[in-house]
C-alpha positions as CSV (number, residue, x, y, z in Angstrom):
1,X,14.2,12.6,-4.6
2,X,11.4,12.4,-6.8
3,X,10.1,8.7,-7.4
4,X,7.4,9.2,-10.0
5,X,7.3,11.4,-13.5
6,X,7.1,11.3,-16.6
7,X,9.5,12.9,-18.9
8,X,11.2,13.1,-22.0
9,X,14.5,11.0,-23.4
10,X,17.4,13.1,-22.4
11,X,19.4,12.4,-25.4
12,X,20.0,10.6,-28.4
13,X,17.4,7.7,-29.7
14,X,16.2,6.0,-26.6
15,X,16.0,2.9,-28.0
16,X,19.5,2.3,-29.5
17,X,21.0,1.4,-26.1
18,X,18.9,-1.8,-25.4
19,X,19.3,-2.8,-29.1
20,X,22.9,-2.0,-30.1
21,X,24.8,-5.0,-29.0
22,X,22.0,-7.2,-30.3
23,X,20.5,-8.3,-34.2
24,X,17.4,-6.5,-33.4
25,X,16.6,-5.5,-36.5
26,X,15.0,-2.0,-38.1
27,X,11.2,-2.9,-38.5
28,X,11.3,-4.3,-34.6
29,X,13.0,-1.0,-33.4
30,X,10.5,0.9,-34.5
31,X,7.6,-1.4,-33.2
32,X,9.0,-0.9,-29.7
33,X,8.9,3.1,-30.4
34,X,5.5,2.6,-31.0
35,X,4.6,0.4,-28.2
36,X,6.4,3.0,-25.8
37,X,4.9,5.8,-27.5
38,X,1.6,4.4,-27.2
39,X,1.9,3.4,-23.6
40,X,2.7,6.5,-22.6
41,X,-0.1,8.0,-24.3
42,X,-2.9,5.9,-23.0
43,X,-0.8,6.2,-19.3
44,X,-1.2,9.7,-19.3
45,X,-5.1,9.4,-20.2
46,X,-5.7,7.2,-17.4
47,X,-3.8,10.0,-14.9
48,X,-5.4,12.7,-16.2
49,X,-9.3,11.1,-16.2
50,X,-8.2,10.3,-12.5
51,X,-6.7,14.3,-12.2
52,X,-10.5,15.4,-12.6
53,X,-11.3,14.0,-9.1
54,X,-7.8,13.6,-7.1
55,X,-6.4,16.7,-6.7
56,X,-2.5,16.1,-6.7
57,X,-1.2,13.6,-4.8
58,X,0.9,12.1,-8.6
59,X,3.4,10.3,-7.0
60,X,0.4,8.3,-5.8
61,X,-1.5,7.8,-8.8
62,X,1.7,6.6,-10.7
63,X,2.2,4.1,-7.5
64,X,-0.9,3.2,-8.1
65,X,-1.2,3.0,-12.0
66,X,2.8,1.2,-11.8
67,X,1.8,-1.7,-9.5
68,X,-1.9,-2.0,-11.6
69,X,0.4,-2.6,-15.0
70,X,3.0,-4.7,-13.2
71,X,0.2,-7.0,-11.9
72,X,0.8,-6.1,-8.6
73,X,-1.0,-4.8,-5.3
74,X,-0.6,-1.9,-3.4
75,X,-0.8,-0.1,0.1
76,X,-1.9,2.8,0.8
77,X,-1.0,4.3,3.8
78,X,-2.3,7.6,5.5
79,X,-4.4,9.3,8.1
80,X,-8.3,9.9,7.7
81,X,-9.6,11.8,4.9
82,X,-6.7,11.9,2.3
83,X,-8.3,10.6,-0.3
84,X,-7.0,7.2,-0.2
85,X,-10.5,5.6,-0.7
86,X,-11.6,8.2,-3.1
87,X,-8.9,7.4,-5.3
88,X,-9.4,3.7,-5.6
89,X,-13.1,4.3,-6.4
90,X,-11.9,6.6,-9.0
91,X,-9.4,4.5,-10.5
92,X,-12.5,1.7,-10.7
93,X,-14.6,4.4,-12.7
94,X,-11.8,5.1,-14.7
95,X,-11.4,1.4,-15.6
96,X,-13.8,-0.6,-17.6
97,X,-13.6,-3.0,-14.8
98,X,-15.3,-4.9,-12.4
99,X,-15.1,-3.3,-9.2
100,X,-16.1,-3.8,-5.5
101,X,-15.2,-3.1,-1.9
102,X,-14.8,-4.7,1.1
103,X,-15.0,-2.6,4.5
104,X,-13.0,-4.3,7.4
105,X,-14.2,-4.4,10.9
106,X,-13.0,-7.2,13.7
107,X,-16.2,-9.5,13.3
108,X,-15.3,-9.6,9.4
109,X,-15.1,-13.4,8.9
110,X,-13.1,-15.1,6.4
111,X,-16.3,-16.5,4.0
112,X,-17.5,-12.9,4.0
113,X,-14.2,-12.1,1.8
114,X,-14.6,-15.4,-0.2
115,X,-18.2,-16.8,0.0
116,X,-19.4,-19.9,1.4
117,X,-21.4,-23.3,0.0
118,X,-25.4,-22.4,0.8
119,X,-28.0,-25.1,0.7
120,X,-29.7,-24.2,-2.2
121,X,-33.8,-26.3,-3.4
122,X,-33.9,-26.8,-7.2
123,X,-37.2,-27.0,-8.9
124,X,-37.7,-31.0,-8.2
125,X,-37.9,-30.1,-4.1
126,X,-34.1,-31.3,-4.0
127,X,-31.8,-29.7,-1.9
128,X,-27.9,-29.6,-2.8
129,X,-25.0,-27.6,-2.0
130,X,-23.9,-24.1,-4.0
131,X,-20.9,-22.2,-3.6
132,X,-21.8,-18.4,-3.2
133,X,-18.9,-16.3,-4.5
134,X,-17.7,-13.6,-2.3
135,X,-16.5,-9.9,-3.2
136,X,-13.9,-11.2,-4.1
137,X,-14.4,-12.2,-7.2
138,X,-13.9,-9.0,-9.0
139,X,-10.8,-7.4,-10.8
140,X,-10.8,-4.1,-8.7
141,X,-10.9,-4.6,-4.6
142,X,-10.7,-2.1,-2.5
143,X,-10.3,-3.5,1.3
144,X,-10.8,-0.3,3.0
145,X,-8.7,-0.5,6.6
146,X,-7.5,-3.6,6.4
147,X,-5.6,-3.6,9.6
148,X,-9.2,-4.1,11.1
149,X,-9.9,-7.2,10.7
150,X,-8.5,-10.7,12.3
151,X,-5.1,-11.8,11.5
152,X,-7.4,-15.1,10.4
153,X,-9.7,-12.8,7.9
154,X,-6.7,-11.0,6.8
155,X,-5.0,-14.7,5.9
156,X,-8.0,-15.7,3.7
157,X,-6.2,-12.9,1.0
158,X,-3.2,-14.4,0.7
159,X,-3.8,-17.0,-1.7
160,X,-5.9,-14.4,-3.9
161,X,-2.7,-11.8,-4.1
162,X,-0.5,-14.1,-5.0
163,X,-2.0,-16.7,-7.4
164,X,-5.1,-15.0,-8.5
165,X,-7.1,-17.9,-7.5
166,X,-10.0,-19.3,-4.3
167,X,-9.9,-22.1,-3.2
168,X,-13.3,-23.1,-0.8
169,X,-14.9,-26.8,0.0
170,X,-11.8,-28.6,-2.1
171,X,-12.7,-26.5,-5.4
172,X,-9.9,-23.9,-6.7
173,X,-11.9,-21.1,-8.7
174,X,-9.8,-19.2,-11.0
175,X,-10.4,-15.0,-10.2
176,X,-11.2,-13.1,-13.4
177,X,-7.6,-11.1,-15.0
178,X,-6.8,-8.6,-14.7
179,X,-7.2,-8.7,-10.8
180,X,-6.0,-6.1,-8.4
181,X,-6.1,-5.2,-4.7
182,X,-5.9,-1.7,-2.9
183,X,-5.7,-1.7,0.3
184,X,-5.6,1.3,2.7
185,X,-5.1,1.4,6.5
186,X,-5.0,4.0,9.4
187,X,-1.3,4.6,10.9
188,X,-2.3,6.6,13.8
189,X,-4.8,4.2,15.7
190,X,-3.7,1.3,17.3
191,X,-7.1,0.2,19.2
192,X,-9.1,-1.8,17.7
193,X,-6.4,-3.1,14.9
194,X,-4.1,-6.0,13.9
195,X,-0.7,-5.1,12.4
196,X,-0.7,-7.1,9.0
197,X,1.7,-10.4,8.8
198,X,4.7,-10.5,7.1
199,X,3.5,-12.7,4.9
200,X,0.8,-10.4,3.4
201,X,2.9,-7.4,3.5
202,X,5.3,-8.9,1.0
203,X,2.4,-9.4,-1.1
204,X,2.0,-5.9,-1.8
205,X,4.1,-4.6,-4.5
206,X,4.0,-1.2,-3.7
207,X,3.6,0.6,-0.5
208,X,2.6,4.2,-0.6
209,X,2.5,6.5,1.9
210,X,0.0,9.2,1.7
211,X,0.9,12.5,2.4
212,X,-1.0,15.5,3.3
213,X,-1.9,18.3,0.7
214,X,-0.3,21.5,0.0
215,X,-2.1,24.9,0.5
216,X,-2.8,25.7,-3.6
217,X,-4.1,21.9,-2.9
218,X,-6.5,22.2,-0.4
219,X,-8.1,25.2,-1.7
220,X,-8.7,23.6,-5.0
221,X,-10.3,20.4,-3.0
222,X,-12.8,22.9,-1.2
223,X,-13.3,24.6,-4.5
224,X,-14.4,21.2,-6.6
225,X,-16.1,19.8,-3.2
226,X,-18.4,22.9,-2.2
227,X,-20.1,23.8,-5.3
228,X,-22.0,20.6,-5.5
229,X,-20.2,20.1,-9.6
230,X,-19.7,16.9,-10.5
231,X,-16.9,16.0,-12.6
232,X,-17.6,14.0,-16.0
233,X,-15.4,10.4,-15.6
234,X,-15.1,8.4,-18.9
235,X,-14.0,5.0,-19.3
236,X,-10.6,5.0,-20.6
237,X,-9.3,1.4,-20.5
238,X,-10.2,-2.2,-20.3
239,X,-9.0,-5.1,-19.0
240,X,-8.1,-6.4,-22.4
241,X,-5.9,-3.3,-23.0
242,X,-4.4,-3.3,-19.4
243,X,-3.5,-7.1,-19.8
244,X,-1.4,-6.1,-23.3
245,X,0.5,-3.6,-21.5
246,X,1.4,-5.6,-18.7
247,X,2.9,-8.1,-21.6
248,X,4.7,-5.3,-23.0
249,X,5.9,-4.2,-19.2
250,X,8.0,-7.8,-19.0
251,X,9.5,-7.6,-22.6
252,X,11.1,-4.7,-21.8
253,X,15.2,-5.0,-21.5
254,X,16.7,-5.4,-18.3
255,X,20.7,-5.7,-18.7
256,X,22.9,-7.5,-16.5
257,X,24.9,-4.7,-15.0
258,X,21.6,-2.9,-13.7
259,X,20.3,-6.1,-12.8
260,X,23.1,-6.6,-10.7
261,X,22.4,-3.5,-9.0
262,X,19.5,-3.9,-8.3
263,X,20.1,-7.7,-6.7
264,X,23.0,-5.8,-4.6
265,X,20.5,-3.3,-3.0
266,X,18.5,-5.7,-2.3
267,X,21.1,-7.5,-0.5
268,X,22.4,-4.7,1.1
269,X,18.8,-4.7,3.0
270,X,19.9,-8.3,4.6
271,X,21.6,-7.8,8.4
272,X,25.1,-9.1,8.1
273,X,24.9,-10.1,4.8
274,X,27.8,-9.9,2.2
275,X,26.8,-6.6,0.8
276,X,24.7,-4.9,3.5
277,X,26.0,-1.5,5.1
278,X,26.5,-0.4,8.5
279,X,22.7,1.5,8.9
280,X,21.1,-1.9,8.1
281,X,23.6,-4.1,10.5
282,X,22.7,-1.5,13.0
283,X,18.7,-1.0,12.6
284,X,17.7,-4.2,10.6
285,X,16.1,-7.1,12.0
286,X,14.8,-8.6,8.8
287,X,15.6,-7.9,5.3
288,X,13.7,-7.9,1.5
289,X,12.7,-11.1,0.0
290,X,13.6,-12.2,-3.0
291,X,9.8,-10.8,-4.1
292,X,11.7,-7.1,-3.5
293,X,13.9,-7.4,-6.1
294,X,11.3,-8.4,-8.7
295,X,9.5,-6.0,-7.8
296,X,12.1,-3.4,-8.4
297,X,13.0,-4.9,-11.6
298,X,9.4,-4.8,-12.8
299,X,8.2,-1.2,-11.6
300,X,11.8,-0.1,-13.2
301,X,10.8,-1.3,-16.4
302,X,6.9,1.0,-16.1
303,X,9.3,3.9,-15.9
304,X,11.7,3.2,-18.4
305,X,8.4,3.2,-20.6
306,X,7.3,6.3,-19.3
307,X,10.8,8.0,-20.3
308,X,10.3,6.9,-24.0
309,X,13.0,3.8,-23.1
310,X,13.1,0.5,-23.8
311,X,15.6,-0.2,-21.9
312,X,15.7,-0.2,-17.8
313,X,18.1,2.7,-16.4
314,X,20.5,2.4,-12.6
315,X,17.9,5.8,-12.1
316,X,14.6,3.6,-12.9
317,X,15.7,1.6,-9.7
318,X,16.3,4.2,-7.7
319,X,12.9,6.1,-8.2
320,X,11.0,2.6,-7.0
321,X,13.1,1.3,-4.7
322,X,11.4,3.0,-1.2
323,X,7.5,2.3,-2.1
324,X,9.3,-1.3,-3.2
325,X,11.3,-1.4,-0.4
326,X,9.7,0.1,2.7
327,X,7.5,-2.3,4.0
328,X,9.6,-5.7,3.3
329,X,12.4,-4.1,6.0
330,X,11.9,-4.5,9.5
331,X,13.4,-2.5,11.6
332,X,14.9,-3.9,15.3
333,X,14.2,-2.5,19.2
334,X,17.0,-0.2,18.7
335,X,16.0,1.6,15.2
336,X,11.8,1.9,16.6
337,X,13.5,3.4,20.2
338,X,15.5,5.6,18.1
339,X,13.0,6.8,16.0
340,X,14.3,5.5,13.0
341,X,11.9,5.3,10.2
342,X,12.8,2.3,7.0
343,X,12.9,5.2,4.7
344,X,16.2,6.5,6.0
345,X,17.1,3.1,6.0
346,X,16.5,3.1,2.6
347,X,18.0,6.3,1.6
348,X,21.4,5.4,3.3
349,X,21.6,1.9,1.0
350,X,20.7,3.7,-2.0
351,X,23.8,6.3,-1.1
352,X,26.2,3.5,-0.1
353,X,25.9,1.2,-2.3
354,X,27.3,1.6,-6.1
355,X,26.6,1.0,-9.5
356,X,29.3,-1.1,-10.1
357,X,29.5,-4.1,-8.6
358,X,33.1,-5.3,-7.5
């Protein structure tokens, strides 16, 4: 199943679903044309400025770009030398953003991440206290293995992926908009690292899970990486631009009967709940939060833009709902002895349960 594209409206006028039932009238049709139009236009800039450097890997791009215009974070997961950090500083040149980088080792402290009061001698020989801001105060952060650091370092994010905001010494700063974390980290070594909390998971909208590249992929990599060429990265878009579409994200039209679905997928993730299934009573421990299904009504709504919609499709959920959905499951003794990965989790809820709702 393919998560990510970008296509064409299969039939008809797009935009005459979400507007049919309602007194939506011509001249505000053809705005939201427009908007969607335009959207996708600038979208597929963006992609294509970051296509001069990453070299497929476009389900991962769109992960990227989605969670970026939903106000979200993401995850990147994958082994060394994918790309994962190459992409990020891409999508930062790409960007007319602030950008910066924070690499995490086990003696990374807390105040390194958000700064620290410094005694600081004016002119007049007086000394007072000033706060130092941290890295991260930006817009674009890049925390480069973050399963390296302390559980206690790793905490000190949580109030700046959910609430934009740092608060240090009884003063709450307020973190520039439009502010976004990607965050990458190692599957395959476990010395040396500390499995994230369930609480910062869950902050991540998105995670994605990085793949290796096919052959016609790898020889264009050693092509563009052994000549010594540069590529030429513009700047495509600024924050001002990013913050509009994210506005324009939220006003598009969820209806109630793909709502519902959505809300009964997420159920069907909770263990003995009234609509799980029999995979998840079997293999889940824990289900989604109620953050998973806004996030899965969100994301919909990027790709019903990117299909020239207004309107938010039963198919829009189902291309978001494993990157949405794979990291707020966790799985139980039996499911990790078995083998069982969440993804087939996933795959089995989005096959059992329907459209309709009862």
């Amino acid at each position: 199943m393919t998560f990510f594209s970008i296509s064409a409206p299969l039939f008809g006028n797009p935009f005459m679903s979400s507007v049919e039932s309602s007194s939506v009238d011509a001249s505000t049709v053809e705005k939201m044309q427009a908007d969607a139009a335009e959207f996708r236009t600038r979208y597929a800039a963006v992609r294509d400025m970051i296509g001069r450097v990453i070299v497929g890997h476009t389900e991962i791009v769109d992960g990227v770009l989605t969670a970026m215009l939903c106000r979200g974070h993401c995850l990147l997961e994958g082994v060394p030398g994918l790309g994962k950090t190459m992409l990020v500083r891409t999508l930062a040149e790409v960007l007319e953003l602030q950008f910066s980088r924070i690499q995490f080792t086990p003696d990374l402290m807390p105040a390194d991440i958000l700064g620290t009061n410094m005694i600081v001698e004016e002119e007049s020989g007086r000394r007072k206290f000033e706060f130092q801001r941290g890295p991260v105060f930006t817009q674009i952060l890049l925390a480069d293995e973050i399963n390296r650091a302390t559980p206690k370092t790793q905490s000190a994010m949580l109030e700046t992926m959910q609430e934009g905001t740092v608060t240090a010494a009884g003063t709450r700063f307020e973190l520039s908009q439009p502010f976004f974390v990607l965050a990458t980290q190692n599957p395959i070594e476990q010395e040396g690292t500390y499995p994230l909390p369930e609480a910062q998971m869950d902050r991540f909208l998105f995670k994605l899970v990085v793949g290796y590249s096919s052959r016609e992929e790898l020889g264009t990599i050693v092509e563009r990486t052994t000549r010594g060429e540069q590529p030429n990265i513009e700047k495509v878009m600024d924050g001002n631009e990013i913050i509009r579409w994210q506005k324009l994200v939220r006003d598009v039209i969820l209806a109630p009967h793909v709502q519902d679905y959505l809300v009964r997928l997420t159920m069907a993730t909770h263990p003995q709940g009234a609509h799980s299934v029999p995979i998840t009573n079997e293999y889940v421990r824990w289900g989604s939060s109620p953050r998973g299904a806004q996030t899965l009504a969100l994301t919909a709504k990027v790709r019903a833009l990117l299909d020239g919609r207004f309107n938010v499709s039963f198919e829009d959920i189902r291309r978001v709902f494993l990157p949405a959905m794979r990291h707020r499951v966790l799985l139980n003794f039996e499911a990790q002895a078995e083998g069982i990965e969440p993804d087939r989790v996933l795959l089995e809820i989005l096959e059992k349960v329907p459209e309709k709702g009862e």
